[in-house]
N, C-alpha and C positions, 0 to 999 in steps of 0.2 A: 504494500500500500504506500503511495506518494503522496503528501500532505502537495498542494498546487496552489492555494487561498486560504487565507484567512479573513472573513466577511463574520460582522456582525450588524444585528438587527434592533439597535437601541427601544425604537418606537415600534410597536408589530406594524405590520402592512404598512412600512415604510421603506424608503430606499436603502441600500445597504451602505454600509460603510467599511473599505478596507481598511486590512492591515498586514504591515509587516511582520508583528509578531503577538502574540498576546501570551499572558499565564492561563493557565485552565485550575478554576477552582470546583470546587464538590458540588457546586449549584451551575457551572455548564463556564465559558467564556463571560468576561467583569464585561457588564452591561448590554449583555447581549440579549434581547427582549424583555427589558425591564419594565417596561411602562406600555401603556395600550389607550388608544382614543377610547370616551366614551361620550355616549349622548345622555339627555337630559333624564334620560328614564336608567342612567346607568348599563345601558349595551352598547355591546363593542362594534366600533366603525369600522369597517373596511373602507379600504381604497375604492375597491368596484363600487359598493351601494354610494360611496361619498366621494367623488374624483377630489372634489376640491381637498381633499387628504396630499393629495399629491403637488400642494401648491405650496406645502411647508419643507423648509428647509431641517435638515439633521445638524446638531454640530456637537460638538464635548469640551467638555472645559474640566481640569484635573485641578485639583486645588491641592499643590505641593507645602509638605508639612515641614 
């Protein structure tokens, strides 16, 4: 098996974000589908049912200790 990407998915059904390396901890890749759209009734937005999903940007910001 040959590792070729490393892609994380901060926001679900959002665009990906590479990378060139990550740790792997006991809960999968740090930040990798942490957080999810929801609507008003608290269910979760897709991209398809909600295009305008796709109008937001990804970004990370690491706050060094």
């Amino acid at each position: 098996m040959k590792l070729t990407e490393i892609n994380i998915y901060p926001i679900k059904s959002k665009r990906r974000i590479a990378l060139d390396e990550s740790e792997f901890l006991p809960c999968g890749l740090p930040w990798d589908r942490r957080w999810m759209l929801v609507d008003a009734g608290g269910k979760f937005m897709t991209a398809r049912k909600c295009p305008s999903i796709n109008t937001l940007s990804n970004s990370s910001q690491t706050k060094e200790s």
